[in-house]
N, C-alpha and C positions, 0 to 999 in steps of 0.2 A: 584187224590192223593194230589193235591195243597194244596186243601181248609181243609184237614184235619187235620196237624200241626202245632204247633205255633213252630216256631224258632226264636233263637236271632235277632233281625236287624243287629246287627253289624258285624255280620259276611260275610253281603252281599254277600250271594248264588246266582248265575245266577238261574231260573227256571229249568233248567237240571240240574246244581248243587242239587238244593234242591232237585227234584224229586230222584236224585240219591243218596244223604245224607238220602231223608224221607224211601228209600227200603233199607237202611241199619240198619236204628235203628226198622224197621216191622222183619228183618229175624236175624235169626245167621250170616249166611255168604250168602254174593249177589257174584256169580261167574261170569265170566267175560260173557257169555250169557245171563246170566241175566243182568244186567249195560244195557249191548246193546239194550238190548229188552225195560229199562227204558228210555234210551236216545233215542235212533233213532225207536224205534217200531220194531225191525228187529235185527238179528246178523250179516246180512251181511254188516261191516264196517270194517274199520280198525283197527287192535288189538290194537293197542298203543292209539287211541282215550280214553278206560278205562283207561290206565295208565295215562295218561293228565287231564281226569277229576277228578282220584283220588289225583294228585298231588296238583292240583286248590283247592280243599276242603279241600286237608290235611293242607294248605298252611292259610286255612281261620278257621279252627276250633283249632289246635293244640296249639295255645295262651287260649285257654280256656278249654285246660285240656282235647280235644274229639279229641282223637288218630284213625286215619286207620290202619289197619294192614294188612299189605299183606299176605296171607295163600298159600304158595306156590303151584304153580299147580291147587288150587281152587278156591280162588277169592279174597275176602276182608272178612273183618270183622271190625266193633266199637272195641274200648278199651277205660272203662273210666276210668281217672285218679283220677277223684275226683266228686262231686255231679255237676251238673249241674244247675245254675239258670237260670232260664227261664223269666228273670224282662222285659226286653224291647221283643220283640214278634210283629213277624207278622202272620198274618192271612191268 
């Protein structure tokens, strides 16, 4: 999943961050099994791990207008604010 999108640098994603930011902008809504199964390969972890990694990301994108939104009961989901540029980019 790495090597398939380009994201800002300056947002500075840990590798599980992004993997977990790049299954959010592939699906509607990624639920809390799914995150798991992005992160750790597996669901059996601790529940509040997704909530930590989404706080991490929320924490890194949301100055650039790329809101998470919590969907109660189901998972997550993107919200954009405004267009997205994409000038500095990693690979």
């Amino acid at each position: 999943m790495r090597a398939s999108a380009a994201l800002p640098t300056n947002w500075r994603l840990t590798p599980k961050e992004r993997d977990l930011f790049l299954s959010l902008l592939a699906n509607d809504t990624v639920t809390k099994e799914m995150a798991m199964l992005v992160l750790y390969g597996t669901e059996d972890r601790p529940d509040h791990s997704v909530a930590m990694f989404m706080s991490r990301i929320r924490s890194k994108t949301e100055p650039h207008s790329v809101k998470i939104e919590t969907i109660n009961r189901t998972g997550y989901r993107l919200v954009w604010t405004k267009t997205l540029k994409l000038d500095a980019v990693e690979h």
